[in-house]
VOSE-274298 format. One line per field, with one value per residue: x negated, y, z of N, C-alpha, C, CB in turn. Coordinates in steps of 0.02 Angstrom, whole numbers. Glycine has a CB too. Example, Ala and Ser with C-alpha at 12.3 -4.5 7.8 and 13.67 -1.06 7.14 Angstrom:
BEGIN
nu c(-660; -642)
nv c(-284; -112)
nw c(390; 354)
cau c(-615; -684)
cav c(-225; -53)
caw c(390; 357)
cu c(-660; -645)
cv c(-165; 2)
cw c(390; 394)
cbu c(-565; -704)
cbv c(-224; -30)
cbw c(452; 286)
# end
This chain:
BEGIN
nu c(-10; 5; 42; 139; 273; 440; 489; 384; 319; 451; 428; 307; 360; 469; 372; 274; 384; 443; 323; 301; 423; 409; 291; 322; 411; 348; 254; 326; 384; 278; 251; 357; 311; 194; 241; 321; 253; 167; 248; 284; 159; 131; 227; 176; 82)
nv c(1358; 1355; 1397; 1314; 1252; 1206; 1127; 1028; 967; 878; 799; 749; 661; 596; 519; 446; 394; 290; 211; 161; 81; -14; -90; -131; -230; -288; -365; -433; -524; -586; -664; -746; -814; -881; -959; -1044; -1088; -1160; -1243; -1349; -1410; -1459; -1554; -1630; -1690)
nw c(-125; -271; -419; -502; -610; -599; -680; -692; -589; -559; -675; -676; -541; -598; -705; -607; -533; -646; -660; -550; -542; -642; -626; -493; -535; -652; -560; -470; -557; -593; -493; -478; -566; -526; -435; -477; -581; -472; -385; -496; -504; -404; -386; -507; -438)
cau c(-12; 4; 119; 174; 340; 475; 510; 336; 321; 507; 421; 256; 368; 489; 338; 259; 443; 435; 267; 298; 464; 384; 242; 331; 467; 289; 235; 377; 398; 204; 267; 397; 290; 153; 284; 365; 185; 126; 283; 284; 97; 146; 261; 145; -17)
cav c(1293; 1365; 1435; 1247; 1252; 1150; 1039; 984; 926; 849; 754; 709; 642; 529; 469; 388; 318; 230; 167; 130; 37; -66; -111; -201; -284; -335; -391; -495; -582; -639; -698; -807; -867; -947; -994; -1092; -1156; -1205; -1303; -1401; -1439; -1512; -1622; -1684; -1733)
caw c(-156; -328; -465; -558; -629; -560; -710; -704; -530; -585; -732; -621; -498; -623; -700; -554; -524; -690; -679; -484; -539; -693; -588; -454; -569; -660; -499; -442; -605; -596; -433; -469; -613; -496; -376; -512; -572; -425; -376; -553; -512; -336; -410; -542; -421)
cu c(-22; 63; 109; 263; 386; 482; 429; 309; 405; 456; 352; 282; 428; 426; 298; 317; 443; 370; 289; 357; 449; 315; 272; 393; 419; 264; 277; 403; 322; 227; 296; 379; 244; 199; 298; 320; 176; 186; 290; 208; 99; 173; 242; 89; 10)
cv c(1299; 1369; 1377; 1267; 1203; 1078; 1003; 933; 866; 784; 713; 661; 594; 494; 424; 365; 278; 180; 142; 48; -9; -105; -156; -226; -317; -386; -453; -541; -629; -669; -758; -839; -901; -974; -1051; -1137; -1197; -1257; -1373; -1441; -1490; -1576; -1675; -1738; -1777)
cw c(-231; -365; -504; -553; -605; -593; -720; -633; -539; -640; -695; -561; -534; -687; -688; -538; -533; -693; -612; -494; -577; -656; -528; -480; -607; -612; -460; -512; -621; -516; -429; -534; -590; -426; -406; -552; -538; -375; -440; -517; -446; -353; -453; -509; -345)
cbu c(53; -30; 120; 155; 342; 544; 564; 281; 321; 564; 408; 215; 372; 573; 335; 221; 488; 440; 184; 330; 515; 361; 203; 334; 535; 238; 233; 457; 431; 100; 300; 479; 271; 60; 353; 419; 128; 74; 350; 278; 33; 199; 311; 116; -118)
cbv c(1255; 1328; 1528; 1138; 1250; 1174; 1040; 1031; 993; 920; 799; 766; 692; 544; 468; 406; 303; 256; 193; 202; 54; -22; -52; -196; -254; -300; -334; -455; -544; -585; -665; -796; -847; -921; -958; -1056; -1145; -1145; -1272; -1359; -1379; -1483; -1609; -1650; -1640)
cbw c(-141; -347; -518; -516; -691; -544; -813; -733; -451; -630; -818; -582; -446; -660; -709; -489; -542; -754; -698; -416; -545; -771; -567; -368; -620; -669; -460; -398; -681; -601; -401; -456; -672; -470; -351; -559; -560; -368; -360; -651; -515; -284; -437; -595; -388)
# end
């Protein structure tokens, strides 16, 4: 497989965590911002 060092598969593997975990807490806050659009817009038309 190859001679990589441990703390680098360690650091490759917490930072796809962080991007994995900022990406869907991004993701669910664009969520409940056209949720919360698109109910205002119901109520206006």
């Amino acid at each position: 497989m190859g001679n990589t060092h441990p703390l680098e598969s360690l650091a490759a593997f917490a930072i796809c965590f962080v991007v994995g975990a900022l990406t869907t807490a991004g993701l669910g806050a664009y969520i409940n911002k056209i949720k919360r659009d698109s109910g205002t817009t119901r109520r206006n038309t």
